[in-house]
C-alpha positions in Angstrom: 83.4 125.8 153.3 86.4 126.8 151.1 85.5 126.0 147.1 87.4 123.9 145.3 87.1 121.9 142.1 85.0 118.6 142.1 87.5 115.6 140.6 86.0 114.0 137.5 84.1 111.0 138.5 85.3 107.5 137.6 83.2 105.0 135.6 79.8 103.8 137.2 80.1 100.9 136.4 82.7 98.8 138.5 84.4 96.7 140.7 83.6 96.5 144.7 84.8 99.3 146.5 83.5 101.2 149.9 80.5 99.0 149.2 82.6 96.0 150.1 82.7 97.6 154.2 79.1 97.7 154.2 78.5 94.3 152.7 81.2 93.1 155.3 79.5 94.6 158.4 75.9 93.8 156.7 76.3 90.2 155.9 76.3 88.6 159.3 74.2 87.1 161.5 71.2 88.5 160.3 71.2 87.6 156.6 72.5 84.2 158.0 70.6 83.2 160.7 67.5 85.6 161.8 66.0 85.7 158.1 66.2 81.9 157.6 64.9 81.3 161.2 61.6 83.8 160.1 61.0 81.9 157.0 61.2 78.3 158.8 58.9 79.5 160.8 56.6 82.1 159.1 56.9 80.7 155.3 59.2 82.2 152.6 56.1 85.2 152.5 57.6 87.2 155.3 60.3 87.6 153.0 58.9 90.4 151.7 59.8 92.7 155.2 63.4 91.7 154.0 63.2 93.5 150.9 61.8 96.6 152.1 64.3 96.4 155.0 67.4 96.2 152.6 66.2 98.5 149.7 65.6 101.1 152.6 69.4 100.5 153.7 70.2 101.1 149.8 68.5 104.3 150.1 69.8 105.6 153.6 73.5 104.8 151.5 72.6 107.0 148.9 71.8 109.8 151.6 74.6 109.2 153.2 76.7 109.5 150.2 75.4 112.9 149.4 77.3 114.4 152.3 80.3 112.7 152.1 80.9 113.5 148.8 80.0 117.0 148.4 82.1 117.7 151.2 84.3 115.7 152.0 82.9 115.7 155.5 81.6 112.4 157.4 78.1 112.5 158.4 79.3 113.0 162.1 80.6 116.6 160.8 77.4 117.0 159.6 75.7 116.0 162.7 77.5 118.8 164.4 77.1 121.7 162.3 73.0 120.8 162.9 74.1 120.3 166.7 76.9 119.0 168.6 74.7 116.8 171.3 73.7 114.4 168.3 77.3 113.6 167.3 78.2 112.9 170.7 75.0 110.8 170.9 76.6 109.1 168.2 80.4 109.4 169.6 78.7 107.5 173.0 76.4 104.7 171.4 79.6 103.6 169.4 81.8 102.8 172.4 78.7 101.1 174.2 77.5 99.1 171.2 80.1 97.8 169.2 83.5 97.1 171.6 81.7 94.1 172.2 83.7 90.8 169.9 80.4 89.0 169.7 81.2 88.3 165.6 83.9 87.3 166.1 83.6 85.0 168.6 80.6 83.4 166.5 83.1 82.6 164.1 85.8 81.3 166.3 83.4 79.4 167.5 82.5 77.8 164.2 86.2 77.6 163.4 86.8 75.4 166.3 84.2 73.0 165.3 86.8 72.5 162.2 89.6 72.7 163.5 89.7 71.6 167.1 91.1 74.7 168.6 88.9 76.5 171.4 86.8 79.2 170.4 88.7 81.8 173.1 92.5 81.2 171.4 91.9 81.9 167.8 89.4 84.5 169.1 92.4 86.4 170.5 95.1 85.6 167.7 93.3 87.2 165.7 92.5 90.2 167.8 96.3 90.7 167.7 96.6 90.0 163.8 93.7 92.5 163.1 95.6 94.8 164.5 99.1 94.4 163.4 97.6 94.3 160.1 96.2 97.5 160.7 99.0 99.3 161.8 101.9 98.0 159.5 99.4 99.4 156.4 100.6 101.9 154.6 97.4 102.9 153.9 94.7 101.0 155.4 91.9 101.8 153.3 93.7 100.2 150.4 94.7 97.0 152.5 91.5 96.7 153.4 88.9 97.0 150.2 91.4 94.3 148.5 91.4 91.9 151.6 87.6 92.4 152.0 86.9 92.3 148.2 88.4 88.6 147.9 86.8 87.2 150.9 83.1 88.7 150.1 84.3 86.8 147.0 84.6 83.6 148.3 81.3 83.9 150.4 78.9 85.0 148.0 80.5 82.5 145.2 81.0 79.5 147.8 77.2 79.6 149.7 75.4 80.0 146.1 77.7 76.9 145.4 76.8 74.8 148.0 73.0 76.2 148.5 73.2 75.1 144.6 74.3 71.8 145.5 72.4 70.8 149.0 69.0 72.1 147.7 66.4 72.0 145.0 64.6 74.4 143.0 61.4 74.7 145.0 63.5 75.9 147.8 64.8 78.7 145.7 61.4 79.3 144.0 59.5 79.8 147.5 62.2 82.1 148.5 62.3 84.5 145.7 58.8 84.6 145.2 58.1 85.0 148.8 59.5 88.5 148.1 56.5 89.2 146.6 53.7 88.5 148.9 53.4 92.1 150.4 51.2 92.6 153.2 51.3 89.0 154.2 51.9 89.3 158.1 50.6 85.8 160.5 49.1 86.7 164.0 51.4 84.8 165.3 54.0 87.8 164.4 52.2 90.3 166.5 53.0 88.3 169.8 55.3 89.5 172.2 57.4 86.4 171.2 57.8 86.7 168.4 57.1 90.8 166.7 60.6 92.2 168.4 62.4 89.5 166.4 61.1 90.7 163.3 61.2 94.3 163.9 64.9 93.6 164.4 65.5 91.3 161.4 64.3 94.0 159.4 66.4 96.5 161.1 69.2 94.6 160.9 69.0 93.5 156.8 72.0 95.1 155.7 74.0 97.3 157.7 72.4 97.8 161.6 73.3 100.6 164.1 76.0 103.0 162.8 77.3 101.4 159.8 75.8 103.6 157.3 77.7 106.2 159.1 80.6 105.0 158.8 80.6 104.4 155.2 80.9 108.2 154.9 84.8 108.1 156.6 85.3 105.4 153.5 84.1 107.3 151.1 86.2 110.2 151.7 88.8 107.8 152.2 88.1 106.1 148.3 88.6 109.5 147.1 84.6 109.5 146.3 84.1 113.5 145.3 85.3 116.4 147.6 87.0 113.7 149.6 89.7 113.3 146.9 90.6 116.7 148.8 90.7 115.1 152.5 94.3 113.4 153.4 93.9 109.2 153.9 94.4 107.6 157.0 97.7 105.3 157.5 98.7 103.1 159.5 100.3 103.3 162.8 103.9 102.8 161.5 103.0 105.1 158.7 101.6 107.8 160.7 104.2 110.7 160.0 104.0 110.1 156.3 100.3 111.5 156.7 99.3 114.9 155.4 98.0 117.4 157.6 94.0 117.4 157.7 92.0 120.3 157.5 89.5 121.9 160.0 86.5 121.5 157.7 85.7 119.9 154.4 85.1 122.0 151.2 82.3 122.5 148.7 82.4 122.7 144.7 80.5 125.4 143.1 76.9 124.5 142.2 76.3 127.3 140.2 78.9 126.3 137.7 77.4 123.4 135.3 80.7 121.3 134.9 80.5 120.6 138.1 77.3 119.9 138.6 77.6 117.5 135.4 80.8 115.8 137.4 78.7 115.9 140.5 76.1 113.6 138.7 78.5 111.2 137.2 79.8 110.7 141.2 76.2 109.8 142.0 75.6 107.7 139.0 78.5 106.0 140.2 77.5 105.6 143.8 74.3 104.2 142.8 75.9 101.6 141.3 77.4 100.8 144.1 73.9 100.8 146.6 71.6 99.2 143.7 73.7 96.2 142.4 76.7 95.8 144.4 74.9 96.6 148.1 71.7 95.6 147.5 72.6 92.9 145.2 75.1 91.1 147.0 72.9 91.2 150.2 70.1 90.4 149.0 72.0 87.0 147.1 74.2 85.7 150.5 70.3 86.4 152.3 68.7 83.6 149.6 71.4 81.5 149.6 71.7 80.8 153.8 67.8 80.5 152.9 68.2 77.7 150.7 70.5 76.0 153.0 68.0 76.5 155.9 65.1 74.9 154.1 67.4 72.5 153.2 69.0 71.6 156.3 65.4 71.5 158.2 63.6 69.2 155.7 67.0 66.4 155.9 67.0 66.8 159.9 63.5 67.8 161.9 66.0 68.5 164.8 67.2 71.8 162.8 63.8 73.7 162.5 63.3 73.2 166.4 66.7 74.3 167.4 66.3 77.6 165.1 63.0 78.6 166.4 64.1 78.1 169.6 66.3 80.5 169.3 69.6 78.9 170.1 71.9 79.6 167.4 75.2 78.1 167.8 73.5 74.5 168.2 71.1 75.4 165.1 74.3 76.4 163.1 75.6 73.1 164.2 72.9 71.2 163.4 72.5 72.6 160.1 76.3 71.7 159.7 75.7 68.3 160.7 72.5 67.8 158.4 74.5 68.9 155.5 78.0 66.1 156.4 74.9 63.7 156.5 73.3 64.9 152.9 76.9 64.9 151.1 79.9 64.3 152.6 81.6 66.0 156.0 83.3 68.6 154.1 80.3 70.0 153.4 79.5 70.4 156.7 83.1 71.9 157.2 82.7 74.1 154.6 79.4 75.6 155.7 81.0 76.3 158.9 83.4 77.6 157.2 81.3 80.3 156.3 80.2 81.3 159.5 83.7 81.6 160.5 84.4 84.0 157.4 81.3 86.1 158.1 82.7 86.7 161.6 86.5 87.5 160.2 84.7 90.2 157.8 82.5 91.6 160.1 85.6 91.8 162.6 88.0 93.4 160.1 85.0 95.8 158.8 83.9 96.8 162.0 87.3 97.5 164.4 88.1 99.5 161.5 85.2 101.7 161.0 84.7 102.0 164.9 88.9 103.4 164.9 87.8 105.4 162.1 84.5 107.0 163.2 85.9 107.7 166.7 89.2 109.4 165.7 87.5 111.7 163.2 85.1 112.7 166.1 87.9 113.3 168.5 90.1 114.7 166.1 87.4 117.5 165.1 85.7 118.0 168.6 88.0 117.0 171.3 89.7 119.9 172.4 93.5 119.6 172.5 93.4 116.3 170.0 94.8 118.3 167.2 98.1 118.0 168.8 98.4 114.2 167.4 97.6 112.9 163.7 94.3 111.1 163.3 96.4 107.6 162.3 97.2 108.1 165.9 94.2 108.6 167.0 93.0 105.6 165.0 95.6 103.6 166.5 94.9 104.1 169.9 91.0 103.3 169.9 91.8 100.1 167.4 94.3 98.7 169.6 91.9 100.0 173.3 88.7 97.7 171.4 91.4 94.8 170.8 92.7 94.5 174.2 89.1 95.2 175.5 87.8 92.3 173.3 90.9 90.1 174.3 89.7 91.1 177.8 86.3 90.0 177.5 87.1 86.7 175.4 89.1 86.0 178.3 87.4 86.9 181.5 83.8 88.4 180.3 81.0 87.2 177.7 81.6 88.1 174.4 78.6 89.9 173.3 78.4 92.0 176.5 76.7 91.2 180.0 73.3 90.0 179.6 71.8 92.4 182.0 72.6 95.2 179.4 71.7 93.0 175.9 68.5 95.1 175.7 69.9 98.3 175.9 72.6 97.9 173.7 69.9 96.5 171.2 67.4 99.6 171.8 70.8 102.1 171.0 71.7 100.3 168.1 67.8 100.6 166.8 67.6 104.3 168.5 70.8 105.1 166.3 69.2 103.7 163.2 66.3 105.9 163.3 68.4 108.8 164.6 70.7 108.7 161.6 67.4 108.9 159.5 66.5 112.1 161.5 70.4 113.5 160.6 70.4 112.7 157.3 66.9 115.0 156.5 68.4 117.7 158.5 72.0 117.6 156.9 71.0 117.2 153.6 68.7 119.6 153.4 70.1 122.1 155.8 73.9 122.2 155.0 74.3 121.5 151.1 73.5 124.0 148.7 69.6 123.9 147.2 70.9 121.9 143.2 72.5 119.2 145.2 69.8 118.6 147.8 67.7 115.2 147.8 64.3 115.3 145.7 61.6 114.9 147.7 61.0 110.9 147.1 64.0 110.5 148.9 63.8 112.7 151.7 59.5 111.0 152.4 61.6 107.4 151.8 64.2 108.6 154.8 61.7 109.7 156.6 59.7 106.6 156.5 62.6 105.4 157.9 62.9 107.2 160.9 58.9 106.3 161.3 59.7 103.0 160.9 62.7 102.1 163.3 61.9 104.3 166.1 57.8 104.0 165.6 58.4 99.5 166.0 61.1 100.4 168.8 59.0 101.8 171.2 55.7 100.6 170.3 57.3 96.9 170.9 58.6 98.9 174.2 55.2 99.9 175.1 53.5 97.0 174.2 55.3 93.8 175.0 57.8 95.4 177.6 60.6 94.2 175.3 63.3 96.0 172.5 64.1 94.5 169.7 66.3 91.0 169.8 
């Protein structure tokens, strides 16, 4: 890779910034739904699998970050330089996984319980708002981290409000300290019921599937490192204002200690981002849909049975319900409210990052695709997943056809514990020997390529079943 200097890095300690797409595409569902449901019926002690789950995810960001920044590069560059099958492993799993609008027909669905207005029409207005916002940015990185930075706002600031209001201090006692009761695993867990639910809760606590990778294309995108040297993607209507991007990313001389001391400040200041903004935020949305499950079961019986039944929509309800019943109906509202922000973040963060991660693999890989600009590129795979997902919120379920649930959930599992695999090889293959990963990281990563693909296929081989 050509050299060039290493910008100085900014101040660690700060605001949200390419944090703020992985706590949009992390805080969903999972955080929730699937880890109250485990500690209604498990007890607040199988809490503990939730902190290992996200402070691995904090980690895997860390090595993730390492790439990006030293080259400017995503991590699908890097997959390539190791070999090109695993990015197009990568390219493939994307399209199948994630052009389903499952989130955000969970939120639509909460939002019509507000507002009256079926699930299937706001679904598709804003489909078509996503992506005129999108393509009227100038640059849609910027757009982006301030929309996304005001509504994680109101999330984390409105469910600690009303978990603060609705429930009592034992319920936030027994879910902090349940963090703490390592090793604690009931037999009842090990059933075929019940152990792929919690292999995939802890999967999914944080970011799931390709996520992580994405968060390299914002990086470079933020400017983090050698990606101040990469060209930003605009905007459709923008698209000719864009510089031209290079072939290849470029590396800072490690032999030279200014920039190694710059090259620390950039990863003291992406650890600030993974330890108290990621892992923090996380880990505080997590405890407070806790609190409001606990509380929501022990005002209406009706709630626990719905969530361990597995039927999620109804249990949401319910919970709603419980909580009009406990206070006043705008509490109810407000908590479905909620639900219908997680889905509008999870929507924005992830047909972005989909656009994003796709173009920069065609643009690099696809022969003849240097031709157009990558905000073209972008354009045309955002707007194919918007007219897909109008499609399917239409005519189609929204999560995908039923017959193929457990095979989109064993890709997006696979991909977790292939990314693991990536990142040792990258890290320690392509980047120069003083900027390589100590060796408590790399035995942490690979734990975590034990981990997700070891649980995937055992709870293939031994119950028949992925991970749900």
């Amino acid at each position: 890779m050509p050299i060039r200097k290493l910008p100085e890095a900014p101040p660690s300690i700060h605001l949200l910034g390419p944090t703020v797409f992985l706590v949009a595409l992390g805080v969903g569902m999972g955080e929730s739904y699937m880890w109250p449901r485990l500690v209604l019926i498990f007890g607040p002690e199988i809490r503990w699998l939730f902190l290992i789950g996200v402070t691995l995810q904090a980690i895997v960001m860390l090595e993730m970050a390492r790439y990006a920044m030293a080259t400017g590069e995503s991590i699908f560059s890097g997959a390539a330089r190791v070999a090109k099958p695993l990015m197009w492993f990568f390219f493939v799993t994307a399209i199948l996984v994630y052009i389903w609008p499952g989130h955000l027909s969970a939120g639509a669905a909460a939002l019509e319980q507000i507002t009256g207005v079926p699930w299937q029409i706001s679904g598709c207005i804003g489909l078509v708002l996503v992506g005129v916002l999108f393509t009227m940015a100038k640059v849609i990185y910027n757009l982006l981290e301030n929309v996304l930075s005001i509504l994680i706002g109101l999330l984390v600031v409105g469910t600690a409000v009303v978990a603060a209001m609705v429930g009592n201090l034992q319920d936030l006692t027994s879910t902090l300290t349940g963090m703490l009761h390592f090793g604690y695993f009931p037999e009842q867990a090990l059933s075929a019921q019940w152990f792929p639910v919690v292999v995939g809760a802890i999967a999914f606590a944080g970011p799931s599937g390709m996520q992580q990778m994405w968060y390299t294309l914002h990086l470079r995108d933020r400017g983090a490192g050698m990606g101040a040297h990469i060209p930003r993607i605009r905007g459709l209507r923008h698209a000719d204002e864009e510089e031209t991007m290079p072939s290849r990313g470029f590396m800072f001389d490690t032999d030279d200690p200014d920039e190694l001391a710059k090259w620390k400040g950039w990863r003291r200041w992406v650890t600030f981002d993974a330890l108290l903004l990621f892992w923090g935020i996380t880990m505080l949305v997590t405890i407070s849909f806790t609190v409001l499950a606990q509380s929501a079961a022990r005002q209406n019986p009706n709630v626990a049975t719905l969530i361990e039944s597995g039927e999620r929509d109804a249990a949401l309800n319910a919970m709603a319900d419980s909580f009009s019943a406990a206070g006043s109906p705008m509490l109810g509202s407000i908590f479905l409210g909620f639900i219908a922000l997680i889905g509008l973040n999870a929507t924005l963060g992830l047909f972005d990052s989909f656009s994003r991660g796709q173009a920069d693999m065609t643009y690099h890989f696809v022969k003849g695709a240097r031709r157009f600009k990558i905000s073209q590129l972008y354009a045309v795979f955002l707007w194919g997943i918007i007219i897909f997902g109008i499609l399917i919120l239409l005519f189609g379920p929204a999560d995908g056809p039923s017959s193929i649930l457990d095979t989109l959930a064993f890709l997006s599992t696979f991909a977790m514990g292939a990314y693991c695999v990536v990142l040792l090889l990258v890290n320690n293959r392509m980047l120069p020997k003083p900027i390589r990963p100590r060796w408590w990281s790399n035995l942490i990563i690979g734990f975590g390529a034990f981990f997700y693909l070891g649980m995937l296929f055992y709870s293939l081989v031994e119950f028949g079943v992925v991970v749900s």
